[in-house]
N, C-alpha and C positions, 0 to 999 in steps of 0.2 A: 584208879586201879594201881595196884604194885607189882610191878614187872621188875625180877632179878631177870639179869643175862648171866649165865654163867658159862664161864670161858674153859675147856680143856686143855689148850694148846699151852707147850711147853716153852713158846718162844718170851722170853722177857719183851723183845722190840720187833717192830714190822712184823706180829704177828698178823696173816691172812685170815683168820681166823677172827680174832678180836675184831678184823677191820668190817666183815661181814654183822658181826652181831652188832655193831654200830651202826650201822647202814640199817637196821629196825628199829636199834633204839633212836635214832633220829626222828620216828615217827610216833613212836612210843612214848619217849622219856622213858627213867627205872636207874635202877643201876646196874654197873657192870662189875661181876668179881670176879678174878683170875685163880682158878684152883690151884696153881705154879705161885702163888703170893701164899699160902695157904701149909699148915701139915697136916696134913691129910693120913691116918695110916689106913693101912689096909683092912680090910674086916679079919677078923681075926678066928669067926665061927665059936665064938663059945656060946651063944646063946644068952647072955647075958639081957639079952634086948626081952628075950621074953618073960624074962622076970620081972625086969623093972619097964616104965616108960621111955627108957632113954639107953642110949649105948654108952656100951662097959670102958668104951677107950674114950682118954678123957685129950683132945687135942681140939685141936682148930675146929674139924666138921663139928664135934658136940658142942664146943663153946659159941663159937660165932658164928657158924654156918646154919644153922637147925635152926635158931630163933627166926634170922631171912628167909628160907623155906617156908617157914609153918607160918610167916608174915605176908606172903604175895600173894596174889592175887592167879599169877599165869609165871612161867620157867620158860626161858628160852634157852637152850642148850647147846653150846656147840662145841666141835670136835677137829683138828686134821684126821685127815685118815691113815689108820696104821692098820697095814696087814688089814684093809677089808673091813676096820671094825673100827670102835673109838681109840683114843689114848690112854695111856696107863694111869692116867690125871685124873680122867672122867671116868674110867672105871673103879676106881679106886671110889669115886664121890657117887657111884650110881651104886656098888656092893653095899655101901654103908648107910644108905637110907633104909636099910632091911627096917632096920631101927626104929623108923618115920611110916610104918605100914598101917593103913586105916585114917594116916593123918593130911596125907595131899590130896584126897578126894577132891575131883570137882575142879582142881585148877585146872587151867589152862596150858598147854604146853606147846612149844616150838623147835625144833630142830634146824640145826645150820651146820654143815660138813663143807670141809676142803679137803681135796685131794689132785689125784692128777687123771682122772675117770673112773680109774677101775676101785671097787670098793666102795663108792661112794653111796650105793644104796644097802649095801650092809649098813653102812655106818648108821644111816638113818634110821634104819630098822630097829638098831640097836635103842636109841635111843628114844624109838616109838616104844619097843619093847617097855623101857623103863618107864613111858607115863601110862599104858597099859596097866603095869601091875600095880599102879600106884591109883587105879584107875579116875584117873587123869585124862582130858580132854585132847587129844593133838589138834591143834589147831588147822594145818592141812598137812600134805604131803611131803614138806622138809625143801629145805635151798640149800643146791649142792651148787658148791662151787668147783672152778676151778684154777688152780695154782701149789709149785713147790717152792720158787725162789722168794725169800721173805719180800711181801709187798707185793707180789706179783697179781694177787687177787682184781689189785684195779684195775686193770683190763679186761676184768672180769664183767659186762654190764649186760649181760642176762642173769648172772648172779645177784648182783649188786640190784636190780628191778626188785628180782625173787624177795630177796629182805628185805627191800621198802613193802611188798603187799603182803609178804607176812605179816609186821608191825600192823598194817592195817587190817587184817585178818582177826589181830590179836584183838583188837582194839572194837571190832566188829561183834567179836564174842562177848569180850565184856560186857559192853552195852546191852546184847541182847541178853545175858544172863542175868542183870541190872534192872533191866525193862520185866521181866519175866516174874525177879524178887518182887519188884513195884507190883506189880498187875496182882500176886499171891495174896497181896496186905488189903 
C-alpha cells in the first residue's frame, strides 16, 4: 500500500502535529509531506479545472503534489486547530483538489488534529468533509490530540495509542480491500 501523511501545521520544528502523524506512520510506513515545505496557492475559482483535467495554477500542488495524491493508496491528513477548523495550509491544499474530483475514489482516508480541546471536532469534520466529497473512505473517527507548546503532544498517550490504531486501521482496510480485489478475479 501507499500511504502519503500529509502535514498542515505551519511549524518548521517540534511540530505536534507532524509528531502524531508519525506515531501512524510508524505502523504504516509512507511518506510524510509538509504543505509549509510546499507553494501552495490558493484556488483562485476560475473554473479552469473544468475545462481541462488538471488545474489552471501551475505551482507545487499541480507539479508535485497531484502526481502523490492520484499515487496512494489511503491520505492521512493532519491539522492544528485554528478557530475550530483546520489551517490556512490544509485549507488551501483541501480548496485546490476541486481540481482532483472523480479522481480519489476509493482511497482510504485518516484524520489527526491538535488543539487545546475546543475545536477539535470541527477540525475532524472538516477534513472528513473532504474525503467525503472526494468520496473517499474515512478510515474511522479521527485522533485528536492534545497540545499548544511545540512538543507538548508527547504527553499526549491517549492520543499517541489513537494513531498507532489508526495505522493499523489503515492497514486493516487495505488488506481487506486487497482480499476483496483477490476474491473479484
Amino acid at each position: 500500500m501507499k500511504i502519503l501523511y500529509i502535514s498542515g501545521s505551519p511549524r518548521k520544528k517540534n511540530s505536534n502535529t507532524d509528531y502524531l502523524l508519525n506515531c501512524a506512520r510508524d505502523v504504516t510506513g509512507g511518506d510524510l509531506i509538509r504543505l509549509i515545505d510546499y507553494r501552495i496557492e490558493p484556488c483562485n475559482a476560475c473554473w479552469g479545472c473544468r475545462k481541462k483535467p488538471v488545474c489552471s495554477i501551475d505551482d507545487d500542488f499541480r507539479q508535485t503534489l497531484t502526481p502523490l495524491l492520484l499515487d496512494a493508496d489511503a491520505l492521512v491528513v493532519g491539522s492544528p486547530v485554528y478557530f475550530n477548523n483546520v489551517s490556512a495550509q490544509l485549507k488551501a491544499f483541501i480548496d485546490r483538489t476541486w481540481a482532483l474530483r472523480g479522481k480519489l475514489e476509493n482511497k482510504i482516508g485518516g484524520a489527526v488534529v491538535v488543539g487545546r480541546h475546543d475545536g477539535a471536532e470541527s477540525a475532524v469534520t472538516a477534513i472528513h468533509a473532504f474525503f467525503l466529497k472526494h468520496d473517499m473512505i474515512p478510515a474511522n473517527r479521527g485522533v485528536c490530540g492534545t497540545a499548544f507548546e511545540p512538543g507538548e503532544i508527547r504527553a499526549d498517550s491517549e492520543a499517541i495509542e489513537s494513531a498507532g490504531r489508526l495505522g493499523e486501521r489503515i492497514l486493516e482496510l487495505g488488506n481487506f480491500f486487497h482480499k476483496s480485489t483477490d476474491d473479484r478475479r
